[in-house]
C-alpha positions in Angstrom: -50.5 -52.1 -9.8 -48.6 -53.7 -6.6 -45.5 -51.8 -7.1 -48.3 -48.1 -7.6 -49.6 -49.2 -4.6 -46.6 -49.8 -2.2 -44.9 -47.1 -3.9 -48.2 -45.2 -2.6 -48.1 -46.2 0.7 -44.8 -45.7 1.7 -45.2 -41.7 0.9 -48.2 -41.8 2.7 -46.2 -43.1 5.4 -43.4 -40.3 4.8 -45.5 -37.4 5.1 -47.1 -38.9 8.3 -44.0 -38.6 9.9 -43.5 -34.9 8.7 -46.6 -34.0 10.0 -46.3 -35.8 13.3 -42.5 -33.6 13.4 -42.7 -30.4 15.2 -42.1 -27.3 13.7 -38.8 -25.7 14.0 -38.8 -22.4 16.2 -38.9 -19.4 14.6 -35.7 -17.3 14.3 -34.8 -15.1 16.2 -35.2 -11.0 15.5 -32.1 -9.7 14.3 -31.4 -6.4 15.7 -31.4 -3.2 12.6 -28.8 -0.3 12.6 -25.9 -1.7 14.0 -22.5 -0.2 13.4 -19.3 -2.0 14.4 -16.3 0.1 14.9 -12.8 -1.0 14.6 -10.0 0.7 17.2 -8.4 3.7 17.0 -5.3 1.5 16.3 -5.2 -1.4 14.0 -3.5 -4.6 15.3 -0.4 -5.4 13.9 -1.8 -8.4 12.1 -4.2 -6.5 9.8 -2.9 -4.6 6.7 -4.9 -2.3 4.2 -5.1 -4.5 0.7 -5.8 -1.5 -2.3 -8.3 -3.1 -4.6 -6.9 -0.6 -7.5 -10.3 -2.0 -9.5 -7.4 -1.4 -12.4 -10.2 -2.3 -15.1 -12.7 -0.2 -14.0 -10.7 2.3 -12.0 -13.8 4.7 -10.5 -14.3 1.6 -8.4 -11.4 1.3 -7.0 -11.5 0.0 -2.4 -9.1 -0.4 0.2 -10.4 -3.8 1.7 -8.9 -3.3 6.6 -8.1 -7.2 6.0 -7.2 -9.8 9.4 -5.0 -11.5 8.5 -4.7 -13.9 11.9 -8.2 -15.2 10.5 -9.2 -18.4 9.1 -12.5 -17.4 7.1 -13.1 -14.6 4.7 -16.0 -13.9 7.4 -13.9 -13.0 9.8 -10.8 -11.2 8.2 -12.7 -8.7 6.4 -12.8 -5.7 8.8 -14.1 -2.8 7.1 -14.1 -1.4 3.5 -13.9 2.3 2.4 -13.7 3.5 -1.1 -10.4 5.3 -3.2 -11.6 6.6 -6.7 -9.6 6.7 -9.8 -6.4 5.2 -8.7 -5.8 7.2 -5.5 -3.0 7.2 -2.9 -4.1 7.3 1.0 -1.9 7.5 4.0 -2.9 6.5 7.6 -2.3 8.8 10.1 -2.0 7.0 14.1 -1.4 10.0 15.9 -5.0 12.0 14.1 -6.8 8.6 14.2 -7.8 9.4 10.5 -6.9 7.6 6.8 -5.8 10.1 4.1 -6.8 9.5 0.4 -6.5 11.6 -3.0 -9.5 10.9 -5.3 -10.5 12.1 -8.1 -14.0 12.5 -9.7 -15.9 13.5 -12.8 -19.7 15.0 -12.7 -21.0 12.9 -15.2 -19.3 9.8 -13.8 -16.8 9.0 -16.3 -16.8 12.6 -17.9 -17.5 16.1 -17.5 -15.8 18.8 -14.7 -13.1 16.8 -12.9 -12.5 17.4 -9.6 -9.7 16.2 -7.0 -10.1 16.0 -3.5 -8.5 15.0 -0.3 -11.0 12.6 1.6 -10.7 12.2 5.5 -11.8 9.2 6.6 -12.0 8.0 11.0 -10.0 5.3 11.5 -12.5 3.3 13.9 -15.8 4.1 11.6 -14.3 4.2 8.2 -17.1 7.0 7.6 -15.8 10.5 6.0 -15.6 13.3 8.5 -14.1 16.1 6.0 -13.3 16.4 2.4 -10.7 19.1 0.8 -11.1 20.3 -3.0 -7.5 20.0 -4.6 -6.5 23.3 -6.7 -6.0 22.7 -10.8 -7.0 19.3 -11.3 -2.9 17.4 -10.9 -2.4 15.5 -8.5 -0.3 12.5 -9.3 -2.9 10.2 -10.9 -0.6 6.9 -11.2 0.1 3.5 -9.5 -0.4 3.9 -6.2 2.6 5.0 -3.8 3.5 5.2 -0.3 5.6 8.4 -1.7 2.8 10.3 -2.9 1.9 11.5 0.3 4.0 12.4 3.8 2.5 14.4 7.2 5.0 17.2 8.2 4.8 19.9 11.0 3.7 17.2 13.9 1.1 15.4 11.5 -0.7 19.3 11.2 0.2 19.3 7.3 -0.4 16.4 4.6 2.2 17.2 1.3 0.4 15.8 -1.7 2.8 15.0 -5.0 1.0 16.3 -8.5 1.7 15.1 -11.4 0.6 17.0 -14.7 3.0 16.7 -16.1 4.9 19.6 -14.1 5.5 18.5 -10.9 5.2 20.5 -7.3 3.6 19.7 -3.8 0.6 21.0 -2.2 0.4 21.2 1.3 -3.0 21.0 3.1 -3.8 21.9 7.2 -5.0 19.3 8.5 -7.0 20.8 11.4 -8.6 24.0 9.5 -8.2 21.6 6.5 -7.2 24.3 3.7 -4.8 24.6 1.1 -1.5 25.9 3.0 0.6 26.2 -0.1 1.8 24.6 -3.5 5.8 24.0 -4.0 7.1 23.4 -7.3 9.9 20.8 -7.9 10.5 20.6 -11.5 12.1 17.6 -12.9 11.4 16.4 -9.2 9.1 13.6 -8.3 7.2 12.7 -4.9 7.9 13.1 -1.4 9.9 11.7 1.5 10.4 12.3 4.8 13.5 14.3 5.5 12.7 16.3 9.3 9.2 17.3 10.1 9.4 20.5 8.2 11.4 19.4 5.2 11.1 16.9 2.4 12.6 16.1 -0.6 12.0 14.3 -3.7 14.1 12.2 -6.0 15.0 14.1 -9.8 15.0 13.2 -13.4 19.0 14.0 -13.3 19.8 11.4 -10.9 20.0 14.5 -7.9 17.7 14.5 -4.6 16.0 18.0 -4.2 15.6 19.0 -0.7 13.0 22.2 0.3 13.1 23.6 4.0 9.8 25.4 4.6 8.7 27.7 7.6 6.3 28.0 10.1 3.6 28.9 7.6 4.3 26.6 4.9 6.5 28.8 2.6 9.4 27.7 0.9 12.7 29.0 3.0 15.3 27.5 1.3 16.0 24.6 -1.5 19.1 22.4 -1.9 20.0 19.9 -4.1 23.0 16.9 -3.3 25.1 15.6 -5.7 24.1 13.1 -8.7 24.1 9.4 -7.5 22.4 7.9 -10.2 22.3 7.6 -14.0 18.0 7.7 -15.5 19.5 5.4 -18.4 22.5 3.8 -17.6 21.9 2.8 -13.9 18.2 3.7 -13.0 17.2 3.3 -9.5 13.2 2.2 -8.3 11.6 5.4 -6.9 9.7 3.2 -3.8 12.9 3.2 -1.0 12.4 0.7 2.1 13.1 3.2 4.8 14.3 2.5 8.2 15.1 5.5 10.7 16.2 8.5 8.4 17.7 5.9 6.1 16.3 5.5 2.7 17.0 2.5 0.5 16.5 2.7 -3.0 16.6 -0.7 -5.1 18.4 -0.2 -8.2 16.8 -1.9 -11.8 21.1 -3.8 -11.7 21.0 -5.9 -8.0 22.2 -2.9 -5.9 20.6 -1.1 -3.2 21.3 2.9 -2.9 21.3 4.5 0.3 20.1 7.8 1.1 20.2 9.7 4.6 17.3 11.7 5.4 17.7 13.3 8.8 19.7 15.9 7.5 18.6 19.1 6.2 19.5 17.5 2.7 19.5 14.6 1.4 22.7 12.7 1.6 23.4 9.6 -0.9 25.7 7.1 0.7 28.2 4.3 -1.1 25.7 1.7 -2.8 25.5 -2.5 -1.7 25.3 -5.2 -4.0 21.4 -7.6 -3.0 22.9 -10.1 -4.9 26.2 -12.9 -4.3 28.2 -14.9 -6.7 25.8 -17.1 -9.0 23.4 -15.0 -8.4 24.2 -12.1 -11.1 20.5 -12.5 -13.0 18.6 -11.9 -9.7 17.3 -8.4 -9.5 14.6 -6.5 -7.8 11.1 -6.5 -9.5 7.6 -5.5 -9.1 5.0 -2.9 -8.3 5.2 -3.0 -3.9 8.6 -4.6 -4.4 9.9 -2.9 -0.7 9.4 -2.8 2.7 10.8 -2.7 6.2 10.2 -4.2 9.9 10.3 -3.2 13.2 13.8 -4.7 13.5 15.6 -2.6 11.4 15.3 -5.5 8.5 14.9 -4.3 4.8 13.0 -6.4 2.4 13.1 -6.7 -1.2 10.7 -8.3 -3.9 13.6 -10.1 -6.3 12.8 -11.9 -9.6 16.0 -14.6 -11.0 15.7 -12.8 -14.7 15.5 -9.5 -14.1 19.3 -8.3 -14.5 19.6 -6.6 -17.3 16.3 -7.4 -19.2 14.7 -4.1 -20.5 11.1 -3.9 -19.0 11.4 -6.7 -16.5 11.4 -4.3 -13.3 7.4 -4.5 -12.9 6.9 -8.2 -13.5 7.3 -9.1 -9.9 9.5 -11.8 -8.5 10.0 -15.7 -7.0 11.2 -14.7 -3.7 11.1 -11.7 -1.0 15.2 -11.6 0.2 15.3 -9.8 3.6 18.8 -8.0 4.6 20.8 -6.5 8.0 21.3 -3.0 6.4 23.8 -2.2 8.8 25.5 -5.5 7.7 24.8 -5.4 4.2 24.1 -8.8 4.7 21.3 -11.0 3.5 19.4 -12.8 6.5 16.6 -14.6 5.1 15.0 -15.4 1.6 11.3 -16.0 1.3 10.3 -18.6 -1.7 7.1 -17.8 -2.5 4.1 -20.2 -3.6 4.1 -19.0 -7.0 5.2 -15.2 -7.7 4.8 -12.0 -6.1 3.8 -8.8 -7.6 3.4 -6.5 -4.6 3.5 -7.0 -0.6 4.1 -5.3 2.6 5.8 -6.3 6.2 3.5 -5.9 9.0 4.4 -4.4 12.7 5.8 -5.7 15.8 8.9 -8.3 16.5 7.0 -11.1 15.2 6.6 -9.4 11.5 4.3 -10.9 8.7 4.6 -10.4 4.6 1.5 -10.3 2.9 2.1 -10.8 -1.2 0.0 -10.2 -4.3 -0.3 -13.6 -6.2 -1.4 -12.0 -9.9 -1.4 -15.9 -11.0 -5.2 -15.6 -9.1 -4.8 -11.9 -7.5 -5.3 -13.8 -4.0 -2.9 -12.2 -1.1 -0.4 -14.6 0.4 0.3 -13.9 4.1 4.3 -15.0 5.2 6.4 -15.4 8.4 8.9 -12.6 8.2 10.8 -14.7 10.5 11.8 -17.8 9.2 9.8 -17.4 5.4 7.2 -20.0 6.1 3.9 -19.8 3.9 0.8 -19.4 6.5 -2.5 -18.9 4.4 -4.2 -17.3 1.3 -6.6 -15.0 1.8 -9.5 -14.4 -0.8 -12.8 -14.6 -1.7 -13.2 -10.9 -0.3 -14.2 -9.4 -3.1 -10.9 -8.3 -4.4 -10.1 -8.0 -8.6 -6.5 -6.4 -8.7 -5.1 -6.0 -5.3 -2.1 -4.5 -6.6 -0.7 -2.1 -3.3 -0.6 -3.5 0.1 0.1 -1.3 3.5 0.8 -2.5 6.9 -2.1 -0.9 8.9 -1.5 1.2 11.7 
């Protein structure tokens, strides 16, 4: 009964005290209907991180990350949607983001349709949408090839894939279908003068097609074969700096390719790899990229030479080169693998990775390889493409 009552009294004397304790204030009103916007041009420390949602692919996001940040809070910028594994392309000079979706009427069946989306680069709202003719465009792992501006950023080239292969081109300002160019046996589209492009062929050629002021075809070309589809296959994804294209090869070697011609021009090929290094070779989905500095970077995995089906699995280390030295300048060990990435902008680059040990994103100093952070928590399933933003 002693230990009841003392056991009594000393709650009594508990909730005296919350009693006697004021109230805290009320909470402020939080203000309804507020809409941040982001600049016309992204810093160079934020990159777009594709959340291919490869499982449920209708769901699929492009997360504007910051990656300077400490807390997911704060690195999240903005989201906007990309249905059913889409490409998208952002364009400085129209302030805008270009994506290819595709949807279905009755969600995950019925009429399909494709369209261009628009999206504003500072609202990430849609401003205008373009219906895509006859249901093709490339529907794949997402590429930085599957879409190009030409004509002064006026036209957007779009690659299809179904399986014959061509390129539409939409006006961006009355935004309508210009024309549709077919390039059988030819895949995708890189930049090759402002009203040419070309894509990279089946039989180891590069096609090249000159249009005119209106968007027709004037004149085709192809250059001579450079590579070998079975014996000595190249990755389709070059690193590009100036109107030089480098294509990493499935053997260690990196194939050159001038642009700025009015066709494209292969040029003599360079080993990525040294002596007691012959079982290094590049790998992975985003396994390419390029800086500000004229630096190339490649995505290379130590078993990858010569192993049938190795070229996706990703890699250990990111090796950056001199291209005009053909020399390697820095290798990048990563935390534990990579499986995609991209090099930011300005002299002070950054590499964000895909980790697809935990799908976070790594974030790298493209200067001297240190690991900085890992960023997630942000929502993202399968971040499998990376941009640098613009």
């Amino acid at each position: 009964m002693l230990r009841k009552s003392l056991l009594l009294a000393v709650l009594v004397g508990i909730c005296g005290q919350v009693a006697a304790a004021e109230p805290p204030p009320p909470l402020p009103v939080e203000p309804t209907g507020v809409i941040e916007t982001l600049p016309d041009r992204y810093p160079a420390e934020w990159f777009l991180v594709h959340d291919a949602a490869f499982f449920h692919m209708s769901d699929g996001k492009v997360y504007v990350i910051d990656t300077s940040k400490d807390t997911v809070g704060e690195q999240v910028q903005g989201m906007f949607p990309v249905n059913l594994m889409g490409s998208y392309l952002q364009v400085p000079s129209r302030g805008e983001i270009m994506s290819v979706e595709t949807f279905h009427t009755r969600g995950t069946r019925g009429d399909r349709f494709d369209v261009l989306t628009i999206w504003d680069n500072a609202n990430l709202a849609v401003v205008a949408e373009v219906q895509l003719p006859g249901s093709k465009r490339f529907m794949g792992m997402p590429q930085r090839v599957a879409l190009r501006t030409m004509n002064n950023d006026r036209w957007l080239a779009i690659f299809n894939l179904s399986p014959s292969t061509s390129v539409t081109l939409v006006d961006l300002e009355t935004r309508s279908i210009v024309n549709e160019i077919p390039t059988p046996g030819c895949s995708f589209v890189y930049g090759n003068g402002d009203m040419t492009f070309s894509s990279v062929c089946a039989d180891g050629r590069m096609l090249t097609v000159v249009l005119d002021e209106n968007g027709a075809e004037q004149s085709r070309g192809f250059s001579d074969v450079f590579f070998d589809s079975d014996d000595t296959p190249i990755f389709e994804r070059p690193a590009q700096v100036g109107d030089m294209a480098y294509f990493p090869a499935f053997d260690g070697r990196v194939q050159p390719v001038a642009m700025g011609a009015s066709a494209a021009m292969p040029m003599a090929s360079w080993s990525l790899i040294g002596e007691g290094e012959e079982s290094w070779a590049p790998s992975g989905i985003g396994l390419d990229g390029e800086d500000d500095l004229g630096r190339i970077y490649f995505l290379m995995n130590p078993e990858a030479n010569g192993v049938d089906g190795m070229h996706n699995a990703g890699g250990a280390e990111i090796w950056v080169y001199d291209p005009e030295a053909r020399r390697r300048v820095l290798r990048i060990p990563l935390q534990e693998w990579g499986l995609s990435f991209a090099v930011g902008r300005g002299e002070e680059p950054k590499v964000l990775v895909t980790n697809p040990v935990d799908m976070s994103v790594e974030l790298y100093d493209g200067l001297t390889g240190d690991f900085i952070r890992k960023i997630t928590g942000f929502g993202q399933e399968t971040p499998l493409m990376i941009m640098s933003a613009q």
